[in-house]
N, C-alpha and C positions, 0 to 999 in steps of 0.2 A: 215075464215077457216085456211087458212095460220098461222094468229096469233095465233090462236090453238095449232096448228101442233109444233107452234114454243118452246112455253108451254113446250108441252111434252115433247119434246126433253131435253131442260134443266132440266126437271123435273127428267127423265131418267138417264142423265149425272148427278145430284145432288146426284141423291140413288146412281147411281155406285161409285162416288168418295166417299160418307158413306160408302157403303161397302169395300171398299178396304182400309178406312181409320181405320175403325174396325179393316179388317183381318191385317193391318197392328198391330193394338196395340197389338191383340190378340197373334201373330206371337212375339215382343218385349216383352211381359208379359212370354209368356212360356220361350223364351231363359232366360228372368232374371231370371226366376224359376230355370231353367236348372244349371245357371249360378251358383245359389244359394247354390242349391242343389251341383254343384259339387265343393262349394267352403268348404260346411259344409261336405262334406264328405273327403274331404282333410284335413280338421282340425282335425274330428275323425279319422283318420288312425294313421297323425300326433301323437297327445294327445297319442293315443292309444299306439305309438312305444315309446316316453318318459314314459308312465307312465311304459311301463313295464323296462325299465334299472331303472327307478325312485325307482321300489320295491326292484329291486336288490341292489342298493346304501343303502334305509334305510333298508333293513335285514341285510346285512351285515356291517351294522356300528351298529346296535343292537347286532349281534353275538363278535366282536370287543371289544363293550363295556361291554360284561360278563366277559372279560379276564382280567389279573392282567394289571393296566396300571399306570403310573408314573402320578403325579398331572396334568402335563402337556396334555400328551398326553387325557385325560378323559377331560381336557377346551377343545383342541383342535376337538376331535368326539363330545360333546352333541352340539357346533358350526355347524357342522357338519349338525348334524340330525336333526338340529332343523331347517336349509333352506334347508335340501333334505325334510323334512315333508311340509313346508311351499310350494317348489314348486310341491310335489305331490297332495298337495291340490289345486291349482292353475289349478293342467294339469286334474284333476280330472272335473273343473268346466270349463273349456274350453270343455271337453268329452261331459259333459252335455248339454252344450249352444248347441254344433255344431249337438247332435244328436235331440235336440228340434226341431233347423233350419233345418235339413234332413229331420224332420218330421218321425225318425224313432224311439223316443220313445214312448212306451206305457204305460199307466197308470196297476194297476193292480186292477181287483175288491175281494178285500180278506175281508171275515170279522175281525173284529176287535173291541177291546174295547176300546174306547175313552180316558178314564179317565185314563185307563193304560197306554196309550201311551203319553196323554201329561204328566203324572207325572212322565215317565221314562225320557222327552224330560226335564222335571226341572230339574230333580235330574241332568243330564248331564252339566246343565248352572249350577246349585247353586255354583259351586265350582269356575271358570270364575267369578260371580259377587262376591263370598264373598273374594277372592282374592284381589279386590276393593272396598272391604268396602260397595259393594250394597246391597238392599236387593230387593232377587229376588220372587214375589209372583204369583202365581195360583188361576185364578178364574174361575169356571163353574159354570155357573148359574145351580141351580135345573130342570128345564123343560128342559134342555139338554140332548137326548137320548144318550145313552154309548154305545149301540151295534150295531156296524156302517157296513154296505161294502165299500170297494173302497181300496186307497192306501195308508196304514200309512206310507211308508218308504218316499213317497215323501212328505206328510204333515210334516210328520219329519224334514224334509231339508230345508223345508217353513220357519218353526218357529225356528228353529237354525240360518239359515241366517237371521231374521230378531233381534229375540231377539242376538243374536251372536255381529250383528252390536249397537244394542242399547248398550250393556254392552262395546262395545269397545268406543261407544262417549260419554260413561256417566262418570265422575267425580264421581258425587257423588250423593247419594238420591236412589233410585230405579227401575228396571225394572219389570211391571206388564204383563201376559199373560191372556187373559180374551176371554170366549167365552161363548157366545148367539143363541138362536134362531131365524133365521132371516126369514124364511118359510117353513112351513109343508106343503106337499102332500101327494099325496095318499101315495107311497110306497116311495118316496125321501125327504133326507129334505136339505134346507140351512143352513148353518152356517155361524154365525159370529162372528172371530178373533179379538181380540188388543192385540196390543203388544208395549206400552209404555212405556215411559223415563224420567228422569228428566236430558238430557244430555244436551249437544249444540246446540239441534234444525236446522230445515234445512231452508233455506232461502226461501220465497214466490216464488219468480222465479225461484229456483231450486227444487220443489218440484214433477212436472210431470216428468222433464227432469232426477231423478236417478233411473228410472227405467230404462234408453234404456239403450246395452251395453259399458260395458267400461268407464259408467259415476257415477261420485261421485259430493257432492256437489259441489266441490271447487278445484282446485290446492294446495291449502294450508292443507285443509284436506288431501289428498290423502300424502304430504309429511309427516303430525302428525302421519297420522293415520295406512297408507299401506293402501293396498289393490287395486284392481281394478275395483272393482263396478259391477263385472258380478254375484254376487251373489244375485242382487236385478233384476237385468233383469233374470235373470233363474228361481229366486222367481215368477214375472209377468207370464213367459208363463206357468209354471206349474196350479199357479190357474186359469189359462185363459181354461186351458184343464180339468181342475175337474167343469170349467161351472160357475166360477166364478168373479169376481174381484178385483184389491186389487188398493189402495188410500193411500196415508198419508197426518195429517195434523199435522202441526206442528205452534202452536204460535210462535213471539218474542222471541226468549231465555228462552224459557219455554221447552224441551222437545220436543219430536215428539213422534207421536202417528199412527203405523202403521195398517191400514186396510185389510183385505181380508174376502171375500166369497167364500166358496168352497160347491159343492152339494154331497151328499152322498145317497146311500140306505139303509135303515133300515133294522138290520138282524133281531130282533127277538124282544121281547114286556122282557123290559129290568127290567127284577125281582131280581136284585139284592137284591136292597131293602129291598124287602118284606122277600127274603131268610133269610139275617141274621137275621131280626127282629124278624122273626118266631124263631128263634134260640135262640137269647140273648132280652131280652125285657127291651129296654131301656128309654121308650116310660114315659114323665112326667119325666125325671130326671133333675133336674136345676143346669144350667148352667153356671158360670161365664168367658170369656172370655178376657185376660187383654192384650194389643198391642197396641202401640202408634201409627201405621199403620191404616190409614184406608181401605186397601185393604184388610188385612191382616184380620181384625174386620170381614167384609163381609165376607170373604169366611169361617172363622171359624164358622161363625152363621149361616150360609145357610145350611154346613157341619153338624151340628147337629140339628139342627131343622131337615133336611131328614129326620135324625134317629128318629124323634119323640121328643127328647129332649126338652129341655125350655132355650133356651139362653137369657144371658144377657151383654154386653160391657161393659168395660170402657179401659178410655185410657191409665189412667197409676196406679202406687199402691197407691197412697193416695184414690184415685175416689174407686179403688178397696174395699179396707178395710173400708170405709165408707158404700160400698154397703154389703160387706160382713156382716157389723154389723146389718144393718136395718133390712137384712133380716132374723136373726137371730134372735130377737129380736119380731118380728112378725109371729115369728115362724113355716118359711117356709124357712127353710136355703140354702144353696148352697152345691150341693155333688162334684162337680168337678169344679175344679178353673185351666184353660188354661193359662198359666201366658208367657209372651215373655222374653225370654232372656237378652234379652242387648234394653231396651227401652233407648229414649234421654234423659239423665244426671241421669240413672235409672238404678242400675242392678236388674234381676230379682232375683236372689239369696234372696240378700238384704231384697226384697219385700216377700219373701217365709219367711226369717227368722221370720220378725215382724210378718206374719200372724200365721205362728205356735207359738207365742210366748204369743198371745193373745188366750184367751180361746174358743172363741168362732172359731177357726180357725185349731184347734186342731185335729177336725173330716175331715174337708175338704182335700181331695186327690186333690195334684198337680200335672199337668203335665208339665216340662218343656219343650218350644218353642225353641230352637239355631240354632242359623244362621247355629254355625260349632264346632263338637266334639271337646272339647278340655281336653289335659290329667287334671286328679284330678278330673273333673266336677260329675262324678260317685260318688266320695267318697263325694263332697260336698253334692250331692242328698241325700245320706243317713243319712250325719251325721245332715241336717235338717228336713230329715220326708218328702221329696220329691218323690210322686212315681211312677213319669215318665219320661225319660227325648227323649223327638223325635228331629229329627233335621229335618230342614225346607226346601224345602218345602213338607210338611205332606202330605201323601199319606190320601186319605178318611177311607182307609179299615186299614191302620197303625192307625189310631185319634181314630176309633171305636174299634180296638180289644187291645188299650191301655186305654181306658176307661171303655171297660169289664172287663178288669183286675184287673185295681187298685177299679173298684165297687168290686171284687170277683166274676167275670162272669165266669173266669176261675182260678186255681190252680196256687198260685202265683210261690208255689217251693222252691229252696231256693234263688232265683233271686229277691232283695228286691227293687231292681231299672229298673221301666220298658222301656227296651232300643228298638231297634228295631228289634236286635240279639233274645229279651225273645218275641216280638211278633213271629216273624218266626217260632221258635222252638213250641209255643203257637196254632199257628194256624192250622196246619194242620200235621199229623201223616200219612207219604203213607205209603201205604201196596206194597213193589216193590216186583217183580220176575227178578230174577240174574238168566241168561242162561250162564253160563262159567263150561267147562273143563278143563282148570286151574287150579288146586287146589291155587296155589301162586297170582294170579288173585283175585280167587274167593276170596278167606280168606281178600286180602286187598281191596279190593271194599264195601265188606260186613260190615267192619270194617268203614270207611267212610263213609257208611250210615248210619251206627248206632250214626254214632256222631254226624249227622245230624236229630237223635229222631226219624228214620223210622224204621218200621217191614220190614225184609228181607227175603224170601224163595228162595234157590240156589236149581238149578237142572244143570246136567252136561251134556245136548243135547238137541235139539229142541224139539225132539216127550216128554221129560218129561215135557218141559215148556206148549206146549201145554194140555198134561192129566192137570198139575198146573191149568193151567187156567179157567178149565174144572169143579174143584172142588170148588174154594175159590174165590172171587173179588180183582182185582191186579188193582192199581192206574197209572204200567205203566211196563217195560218191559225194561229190559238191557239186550242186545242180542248179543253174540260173533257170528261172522260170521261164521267162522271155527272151528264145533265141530263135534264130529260122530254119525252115523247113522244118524242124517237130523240136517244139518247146517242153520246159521241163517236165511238166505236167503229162503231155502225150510219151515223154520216153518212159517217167514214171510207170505211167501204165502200162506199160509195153516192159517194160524190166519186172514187174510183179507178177505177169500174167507169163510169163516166161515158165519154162518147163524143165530150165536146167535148175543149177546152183546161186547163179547169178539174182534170183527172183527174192532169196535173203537178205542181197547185201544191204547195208546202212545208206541210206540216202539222204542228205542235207538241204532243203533247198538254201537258195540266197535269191533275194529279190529286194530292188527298191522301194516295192509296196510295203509298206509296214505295219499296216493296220491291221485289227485283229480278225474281221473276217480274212484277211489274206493269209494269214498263217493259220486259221482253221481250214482253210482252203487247200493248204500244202500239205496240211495232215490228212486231212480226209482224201486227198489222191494216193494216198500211200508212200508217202516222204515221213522219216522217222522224225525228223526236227527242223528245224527255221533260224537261219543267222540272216539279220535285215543288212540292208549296205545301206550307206558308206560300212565295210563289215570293219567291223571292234576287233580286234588280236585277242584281246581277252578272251569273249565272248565265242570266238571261232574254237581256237583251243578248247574250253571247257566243254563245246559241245563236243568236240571229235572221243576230247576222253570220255564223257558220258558213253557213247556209242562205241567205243572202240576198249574200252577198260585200261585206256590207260590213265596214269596216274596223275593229277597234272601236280605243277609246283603249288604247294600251300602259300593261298597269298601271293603270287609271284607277281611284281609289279617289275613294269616297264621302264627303262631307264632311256627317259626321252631329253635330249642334249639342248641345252638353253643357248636358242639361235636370239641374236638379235632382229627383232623383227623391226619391219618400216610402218612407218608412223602414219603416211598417208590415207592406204586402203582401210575400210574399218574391218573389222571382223566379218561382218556377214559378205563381204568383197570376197574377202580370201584370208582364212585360218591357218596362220602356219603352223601354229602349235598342233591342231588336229589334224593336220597333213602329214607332220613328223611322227607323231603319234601312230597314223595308220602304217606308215613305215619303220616300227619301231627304232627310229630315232637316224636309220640311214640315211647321211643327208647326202651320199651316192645316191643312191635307189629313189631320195626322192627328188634329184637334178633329170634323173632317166626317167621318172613317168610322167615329171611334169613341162619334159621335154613333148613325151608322147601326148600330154594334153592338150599344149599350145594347139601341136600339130591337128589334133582333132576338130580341136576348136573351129578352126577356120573351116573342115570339111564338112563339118556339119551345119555349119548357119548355111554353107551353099547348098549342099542337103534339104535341111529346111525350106529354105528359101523357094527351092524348084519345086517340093513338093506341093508347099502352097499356090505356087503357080501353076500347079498342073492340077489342083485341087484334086491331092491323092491323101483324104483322110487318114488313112489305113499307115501310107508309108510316114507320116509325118506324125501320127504316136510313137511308134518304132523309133524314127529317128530323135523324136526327143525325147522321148525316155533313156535313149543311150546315151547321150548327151548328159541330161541327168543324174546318169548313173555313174559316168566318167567324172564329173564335179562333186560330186556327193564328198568322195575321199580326201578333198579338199579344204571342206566345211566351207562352199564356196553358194552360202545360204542364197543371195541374190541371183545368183545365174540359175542354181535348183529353181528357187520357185517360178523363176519365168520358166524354165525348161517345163516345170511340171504344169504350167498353166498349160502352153504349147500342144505338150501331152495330151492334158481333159480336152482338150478344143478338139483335136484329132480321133479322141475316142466319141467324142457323141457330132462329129462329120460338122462341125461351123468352122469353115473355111474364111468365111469373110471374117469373123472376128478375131480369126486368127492372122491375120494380114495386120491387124492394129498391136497386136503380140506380139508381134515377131520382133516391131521396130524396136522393144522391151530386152529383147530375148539379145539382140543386136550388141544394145550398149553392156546390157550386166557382162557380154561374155567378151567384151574391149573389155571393160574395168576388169575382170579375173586376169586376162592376157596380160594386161600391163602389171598387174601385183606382182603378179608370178615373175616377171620377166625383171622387175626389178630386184626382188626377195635372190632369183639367182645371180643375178649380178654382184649383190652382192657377196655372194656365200664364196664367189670364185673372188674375189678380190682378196679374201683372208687366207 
């Protein structure tokens, strides 16, 4: 009995020292947590208070570098901004790491289309690898759905960091991004990523350890190469939180080959396909495909076989023009011949010449493959009968509607060489609705669109945008916030709350407010995006294709005409360069609206003028913010800020002090009148 007794007791005393041994871990696991957490959220405040003087450093060595500056001083700032960029990237990825470790980032679940997104995530590297001589290819397998939920901006950051790192250890040869399907369910599926090299590979026993933070493979690498190695541990936990995970293997000095899984849900039963087919019917047309690439071969043939096509490979132009012949010959020839650019000890030129020079070669439409636009290349296209030329890596929807074209799918024009500028213009016609009271606005926005091949219908207040809408199908909506009788924001409302179709459409504001509660202001009324005025050409374009999927030109810059300017006015008078600039480069177009300015000009100071005399707070915001908004596009900084003083005074009702204003508002907007009037003088003398 006793011995029993005795049992228990120890048995008793056994659990309690368990228990207390537990609450003990349990107790040291939470403070570590604690610990954790208050060390990650010290590092985010941290990161958070560099990166914002971080912004302030590189804006204003950007503003700096607009200015007139001596040889030296322009070595001295791009120095400069090019380790204030390198450490806002830095403070950037310390943000991220530390808000992972907080546990206070969230994924987002947005739909999204796949194929758009990794092809915008190449076109961003192609220029990084062709810089070094690499070449950079894209592969989706076929049975890879394209209409995805979940988070692109951070898949984005996945495949930058990883391919990013590939192109900085690779020498020479190629980096590949490649995705698969790795399992389908019901409503989710897995994916699987490569993103491979032919660089200097990572050593066996360094391969688990450069995923933790702070580690690279080597000390020696880290001196070659830079960096800190937190963009491969940021890489881990993000796929660890979309539910999946990521590996690399890397041979002997062969390369590394990086892995990840990430889970997604499926938005919708992905009819692309079938759409255009239905449209252009490509179905049976054969195909030659020439690249000394075997990734490169793959993904081109996968790419057209979708489409129904009949591909065929080879590797270089002898193989090519051998196959070209047979199949001619047997009397089932080739109508599209994809030929590569720059193969090894091969130009494609070269190979384009012989085959147009041979009979049998004469019918076959080429497209040319290049790494990277280079001047003349156009005029070569045409002076051998070449008639298309894409650069790489080829968007799927750019391969097909450069293929309808040069078949005659579409209207070639007078554009005899198909680039990616004739695909854009080629694909898609919007039908837009322009809400601006502006006349000066309205006339150059409208003008802008037209050069971008779209039908425009202007109205001058929200309630006509609305009737507009009411009558005809609009592909999207440029909305000035401030116009009368119902401003952009009340039509806004009044179009979402709508009960037809029209409560979809893409709505853009534009407004001279540019600050950022203004444009969280125009999102949160149910406006899909924000272009600020004076509005950027660039900026307008990019958003329309955002919202409208169209494609815009890669990099397409403006070819703005080098006017003589007068010496007199200074820059913040009156900017001709950014006048011409907002007219891309019309210097008609910009005689016509700065005709329409003058003429403003003087209506408004009388404008002004009476409102302040009749001390109508209300009308004399209104009127000089229009005013304003009409000088903006001229970069006509001195009359803006009086205008916008004018403005404040009229929004919080001080009248008298705007009486001392106006005399301000007076002169700056003579000096813009006389710049202007001289700048046209001269332009008509030449």
């Amino acid at each position: 009995m006793k011995k029993n007794t005795t049992l228990i007791e120890n048995l008793k005393k056994e659990i309690d020292e368990r228990k207390l041994a537990e609450e003990t871990l349990r107790k040291a696991q939470k403070e570590a947590e604690a610990a954790n957490r208050d060390k990650s959220n010290f590092l985010a405040n941290i990161s958070h208070e560099i990166r914002t003087h971080m912004n302030g450093i590189v804006g204003m060595t950007n503003l700096v570098l607009a200015t007139d500056l001596t040889k030296r001083q322009l070595e001295y700032l791009n120095m400069l901004k090019i380790s204030a960029d390198s450490l806002l990237s830095l403070t950037n990825s310390i943000l991220d790491f530390s808000k992972i470790e907080a546990q206070k980032l969230e994924l987002e679940e947005i739909p999204f289309n796949l194929r758009n997104a990794l092809e915008n995530i190449a076109d961003i590297l192609a220029g990084q690898a062709y810089e070094k001589g690499l070449e950079l290819t894209l592969h989706i397998k076929p049975d890879v759905p394209t209409a995805l939920i979940g988070d692109p901006t951070r898949l984005r950051q996945i495949i930058i960091n990883l391919a990013g790192n590939s192109i900085k250890f690779t020498k020479k040869g190629e980096i590949s991004i490649r995705v698969s399907t790795e399992k389908k369910e019901n409503s989710s599926i897995i994916l699987h990523f490569m993103v491979s090299d032919t660089g200097i590979g990572i050593p066996p026993d360094k391969t688990d350890k450069i995923f933790e933070s702070f580690t690279q493979a080597g000390s020696s690498t880290t001196r070659e190469y830079g960096g800190t190695g937190l963009g491969l541990a940021i890489s881990k936990k993000l796929v660890e939180m979309m539910g999946g995970s990521i590996w690399v293997k890397s041979p002997s000095d062969s390369g590394a080959t990086f892995n990840f899984t990430a889970r997604f849900r499926q938005d919708r039963v992905d009819d692309w396909k079938a759409a255009q087919l239905n449209e252009f019917e490509l179905s049976g047309t054969r195909v030659l495909i020439v690249d000394d690439n075997a990734t490169n071969r793959l993904a081109f043939k996968e790419m057209t076989a979708s489409l129904g096509m009949m591909p065929t490979v080879a590797k270089h132009g002898k193989q090519a023009i051998d196959m070209l012949k047979e199949a001619y010959e047997s009397g089932k020839p080739f109508q599209i011949l994809l030929l590569d650019q720059q193969m090894t000890d091969e130009n494609g030129f070269e190979v384009a010449k012989r085959i147009k020079d041979i009979s049998f070669g004469r019918d076959i439409s080429i497209i040319m493959l290049a790494a990277a636009g280079l001047r003349g290349d156009a005029a070569r296209c045409r002076q051998i009968g070449i008639s298309g030329y894409l650069l790489k890596p080829v968007k799927q929807s750019e391969l097909m509607y450069a293929i309808m074209i040069a078949m005659g799918g579409q209207e070639k024009g007078d554009t005899p060489v198909i680039t990616r500028h004739t695909i854009r213009d080629a694909r898609k016609r919007l039908n837009i609705l322009l809400a601006e009271d502006n006349p000066i606005n309205q006339r150059l926005v409208l003008e802008l669109l037209k050069t971008m091949g779209h039908r425009v219908v202007s109205v001058s207040n929200g309630r006509k945008a609305i009737d507009a809408l009411g009558k005809e199908h609009f592909d999207l909506v440029l909305m000035d916030v401030q116009m009368p009788e119902m401003d952009g924001f009340e039509a806004t409302k009044a179009i979402r709350n709508a009960k037809s179709k029209i409560r979809n459409i893409p709505i853009v504001a534009t407004t001279a407010r540019a600050m950022k509660i203004d444009r969280e202001k125009c999102l949160a009324s149910g406006m899909d995006d924000y272009v600020p005025k004076p509005i950027n050409a660039e900026k307008l374009f990019e958003v329309i294709a955002k919202l409208t999927s169209v494609p815009e030109d890669k990099k397409k810059k403006m070819s703005i005409p080098s006017v003589k300017t007068v010496e007199k006015p200074s820059n913040d008078v009156f900017d001709l360069s950014k006048a011409l600039e907002a007219v891309l480069g019309n210097k008609e177009l910009f005689q016509e609206i700065a005709g329409m300015l003058l003429e403003n000009l003087q209506d408004s100071i009388s404008k002004i003028k009476k409102t302040i005399a009749d001390g109508n707070a209300e009308s004399l915001e209104k009127t000089a913010h229009n005013l304003r908004s009409s000088a903006g596009s001229f970069g006509a900084k001195f009359a803006c800020d009086a205008a916008y003083l004018l403005e404040k005074l009229g929004r919080e009702g001080k009248i008298e002090e705007a009486k001392e204003a106006f005399l301000d508002m007076e002169k700056r907007t003579a000096e813009l009148a006389s710049a202007i009037k001289e700048v046209m003088l001269e332009m008509k003398s030449k």
